[in-house]
BAFI-3210 file (N, C-alpha, C; in Angstrom, 3 decimals, decimal comma, padded with zeros to 6 digits):
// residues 99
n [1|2|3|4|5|6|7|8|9|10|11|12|13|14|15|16|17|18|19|20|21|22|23|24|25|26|27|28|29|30|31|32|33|34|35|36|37|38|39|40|41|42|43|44|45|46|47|48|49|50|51|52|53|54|55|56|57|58|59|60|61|62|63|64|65|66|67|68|69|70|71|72|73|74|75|76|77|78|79|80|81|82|83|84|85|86|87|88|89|90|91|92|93|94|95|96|97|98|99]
n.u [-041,712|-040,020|-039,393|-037,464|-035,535|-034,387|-033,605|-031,817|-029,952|-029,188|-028,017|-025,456|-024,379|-023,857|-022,162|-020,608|-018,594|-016,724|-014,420|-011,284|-010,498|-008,734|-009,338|-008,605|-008,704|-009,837|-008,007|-007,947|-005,175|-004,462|-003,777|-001,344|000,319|003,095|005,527|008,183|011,575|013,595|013,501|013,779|015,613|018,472|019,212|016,313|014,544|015,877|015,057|011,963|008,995|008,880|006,749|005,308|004,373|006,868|007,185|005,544|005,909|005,637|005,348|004,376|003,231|002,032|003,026|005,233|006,108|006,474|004,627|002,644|001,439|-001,631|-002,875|-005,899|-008,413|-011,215|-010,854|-007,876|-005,905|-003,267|-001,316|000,191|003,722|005,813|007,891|010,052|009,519|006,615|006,141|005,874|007,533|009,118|010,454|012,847|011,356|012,000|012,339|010,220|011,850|010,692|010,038]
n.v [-191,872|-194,187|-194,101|-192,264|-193,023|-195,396|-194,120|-192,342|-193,862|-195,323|-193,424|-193,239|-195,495|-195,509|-193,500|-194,277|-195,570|-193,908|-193,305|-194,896|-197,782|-196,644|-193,744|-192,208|-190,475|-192,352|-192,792|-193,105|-194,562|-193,938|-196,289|-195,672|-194,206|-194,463|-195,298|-193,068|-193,414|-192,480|-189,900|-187,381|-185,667|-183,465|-181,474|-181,738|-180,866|-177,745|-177,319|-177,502|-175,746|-174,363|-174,350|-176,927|-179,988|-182,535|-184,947|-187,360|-188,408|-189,361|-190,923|-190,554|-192,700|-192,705|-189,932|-189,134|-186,913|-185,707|-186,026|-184,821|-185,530|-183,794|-182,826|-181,568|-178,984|-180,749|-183,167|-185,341|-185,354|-186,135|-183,804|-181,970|-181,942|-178,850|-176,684|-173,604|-171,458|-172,314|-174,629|-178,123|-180,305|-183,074|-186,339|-187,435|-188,597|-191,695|-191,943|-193,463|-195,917|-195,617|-197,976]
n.w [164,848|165,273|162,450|162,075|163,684|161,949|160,001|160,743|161,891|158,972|158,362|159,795|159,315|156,660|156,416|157,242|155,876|154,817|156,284|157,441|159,468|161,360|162,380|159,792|156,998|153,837|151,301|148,040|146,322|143,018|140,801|138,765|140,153|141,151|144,241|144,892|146,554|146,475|146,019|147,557|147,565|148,112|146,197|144,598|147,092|146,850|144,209|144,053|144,803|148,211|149,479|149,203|150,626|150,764|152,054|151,085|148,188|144,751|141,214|138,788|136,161|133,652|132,690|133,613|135,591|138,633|141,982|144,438|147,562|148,698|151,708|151,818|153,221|152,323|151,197|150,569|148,280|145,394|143,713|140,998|141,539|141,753|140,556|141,687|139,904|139,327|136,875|136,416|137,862|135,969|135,293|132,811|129,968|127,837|124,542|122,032|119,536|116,420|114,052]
ca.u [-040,500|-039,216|-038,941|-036,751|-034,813|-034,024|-033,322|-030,364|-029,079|-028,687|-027,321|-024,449|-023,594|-023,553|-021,775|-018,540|-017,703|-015,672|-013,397|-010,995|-010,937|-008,154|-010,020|-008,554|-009,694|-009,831|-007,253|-007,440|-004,340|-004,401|-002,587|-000,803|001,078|004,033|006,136|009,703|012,193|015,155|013,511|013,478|017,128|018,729|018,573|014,820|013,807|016,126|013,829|010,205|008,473|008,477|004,460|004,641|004,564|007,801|006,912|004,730|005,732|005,389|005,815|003,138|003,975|001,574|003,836|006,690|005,873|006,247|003,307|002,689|-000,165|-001,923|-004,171|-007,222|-009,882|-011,843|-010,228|-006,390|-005,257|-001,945|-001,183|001,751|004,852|006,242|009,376|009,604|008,779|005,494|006,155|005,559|008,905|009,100|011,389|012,889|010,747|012,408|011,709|010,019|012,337|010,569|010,712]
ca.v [-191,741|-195,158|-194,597|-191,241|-193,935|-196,051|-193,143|-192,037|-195,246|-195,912|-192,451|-193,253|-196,592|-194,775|-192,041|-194,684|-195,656|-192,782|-193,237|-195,866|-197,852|-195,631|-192,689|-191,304|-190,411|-192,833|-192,202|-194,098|-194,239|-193,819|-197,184|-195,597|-193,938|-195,032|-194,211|-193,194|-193,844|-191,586|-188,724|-186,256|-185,162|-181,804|-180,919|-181,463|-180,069|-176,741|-177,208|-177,706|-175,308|-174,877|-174,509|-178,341|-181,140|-183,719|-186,301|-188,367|-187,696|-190,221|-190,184|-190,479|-193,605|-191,846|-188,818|-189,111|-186,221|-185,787|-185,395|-185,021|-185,813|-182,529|-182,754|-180,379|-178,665|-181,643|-184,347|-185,640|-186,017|-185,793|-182,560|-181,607|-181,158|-177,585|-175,656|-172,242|-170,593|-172,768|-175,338|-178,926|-181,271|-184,302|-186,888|-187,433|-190,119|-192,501|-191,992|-195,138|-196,141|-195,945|-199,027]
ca.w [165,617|165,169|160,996|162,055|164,341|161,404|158,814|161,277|161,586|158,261|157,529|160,351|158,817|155,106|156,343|158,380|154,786|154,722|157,302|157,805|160,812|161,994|161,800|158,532|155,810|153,097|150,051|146,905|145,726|141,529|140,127|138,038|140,973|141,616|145,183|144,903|147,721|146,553|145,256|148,598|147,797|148,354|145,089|144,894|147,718|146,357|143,186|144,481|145,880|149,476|150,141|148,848|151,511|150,350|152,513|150,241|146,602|143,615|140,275|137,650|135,432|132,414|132,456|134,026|135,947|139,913|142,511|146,219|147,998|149,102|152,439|151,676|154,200|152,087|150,445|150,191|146,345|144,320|143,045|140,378|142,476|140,626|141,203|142,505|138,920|139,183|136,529|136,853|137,525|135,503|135,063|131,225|129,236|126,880|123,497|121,529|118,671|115,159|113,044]
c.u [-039,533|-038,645|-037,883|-035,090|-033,597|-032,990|-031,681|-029,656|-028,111|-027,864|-025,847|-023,335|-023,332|-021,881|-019,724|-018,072|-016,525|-014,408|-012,714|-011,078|-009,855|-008,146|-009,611|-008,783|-009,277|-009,149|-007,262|-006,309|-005,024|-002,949|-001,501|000,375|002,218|005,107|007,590|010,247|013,430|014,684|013,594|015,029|016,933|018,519|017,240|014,091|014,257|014,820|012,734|010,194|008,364|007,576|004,382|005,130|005,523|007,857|006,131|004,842|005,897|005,078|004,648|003,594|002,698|002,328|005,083|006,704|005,931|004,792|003,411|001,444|-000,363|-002,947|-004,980|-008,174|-010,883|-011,346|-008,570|-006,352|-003,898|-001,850|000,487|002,636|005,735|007,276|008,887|008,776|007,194|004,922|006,213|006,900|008,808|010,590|011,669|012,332|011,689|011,529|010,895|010,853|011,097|010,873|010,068]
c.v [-192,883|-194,727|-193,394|-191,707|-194,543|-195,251|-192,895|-193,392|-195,661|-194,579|-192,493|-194,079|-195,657|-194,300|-193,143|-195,083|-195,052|-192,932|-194,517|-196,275|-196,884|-194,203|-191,716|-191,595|-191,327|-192,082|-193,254|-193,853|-194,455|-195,027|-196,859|-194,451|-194,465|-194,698|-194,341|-192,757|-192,603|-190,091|-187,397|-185,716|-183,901|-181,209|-180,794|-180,170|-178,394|-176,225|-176,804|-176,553|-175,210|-174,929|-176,317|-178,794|-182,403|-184,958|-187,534|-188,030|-189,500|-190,049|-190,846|-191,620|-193,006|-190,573|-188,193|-187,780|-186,593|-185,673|-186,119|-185,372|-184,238|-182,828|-181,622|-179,881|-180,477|-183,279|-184,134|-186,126|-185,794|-184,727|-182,395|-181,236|-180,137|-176,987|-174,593|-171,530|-171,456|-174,072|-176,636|-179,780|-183,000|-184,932|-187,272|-188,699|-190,542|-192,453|-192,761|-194,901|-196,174|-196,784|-198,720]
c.w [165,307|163,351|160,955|162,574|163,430|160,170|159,204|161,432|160,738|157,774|158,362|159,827|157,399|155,323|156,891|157,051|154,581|155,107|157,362|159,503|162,118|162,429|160,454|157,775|154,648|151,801|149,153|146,086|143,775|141,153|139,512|138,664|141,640|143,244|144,767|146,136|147,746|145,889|146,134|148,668|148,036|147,677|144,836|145,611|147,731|145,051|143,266|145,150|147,222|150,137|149,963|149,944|150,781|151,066|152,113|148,735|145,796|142,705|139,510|136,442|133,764|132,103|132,733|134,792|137,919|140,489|144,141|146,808|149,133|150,633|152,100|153,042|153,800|151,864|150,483|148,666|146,374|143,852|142,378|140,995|141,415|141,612|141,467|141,077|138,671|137,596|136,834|136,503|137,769|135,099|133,165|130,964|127,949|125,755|122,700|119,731|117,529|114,209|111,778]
res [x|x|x|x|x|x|x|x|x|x|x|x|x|x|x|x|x|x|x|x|x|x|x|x|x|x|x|x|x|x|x|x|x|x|x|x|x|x|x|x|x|x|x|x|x|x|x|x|x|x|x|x|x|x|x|x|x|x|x|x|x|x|x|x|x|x|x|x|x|x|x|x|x|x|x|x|x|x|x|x|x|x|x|x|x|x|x|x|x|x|x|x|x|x|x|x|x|x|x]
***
């Protein structure tokens, strides 16, 4: 009884990892996430999809590409923020000069 005691114990402590102390759920942001401040314009939000959530978007500094943060049934991630025809809207990358 006591080693059934201990088992749950340690599966409670395991298990609070999860959670911050605020009760939500732990998000690692991806470094390479950047947030942008001016991007929730009119135009945009004409653009994007309207199933997407625009309250948390940031832009992808590997692709120059938008992204929102999705809540899930499971997990919160980033997901490609896409216009209505379901393509993914990125910002234009700078070429690299050729020497």
């Amino acid at each position: 009884m006591r080693r059934l005691g201990v088992i749950a114990g340690g599966a409670v402590l395991v298990l609070s990892a999860c959670v911050s102390p605020e009760g939500g759920a732990v998000v690692d942001v991806d470094p390479n996430l950047r947030p942008v401040a001016a991007v929730t314009t009119d135009a945009l939000r004409a653009k994007a999809d309207p199933q997407q959530d625009l309250s948390d978007v940031r832009i992808d500094a590997r692709d120059g590409c938008l992204v929102y943060r999705h809540n899930g049934p499971v997990e919160t991630t980033y997901l490609p923020l896409r216009n209505t025809e379901g393509r993914p809207i990125c910002t234009p990358q700078a070429v690299p000069a050729e020497t």
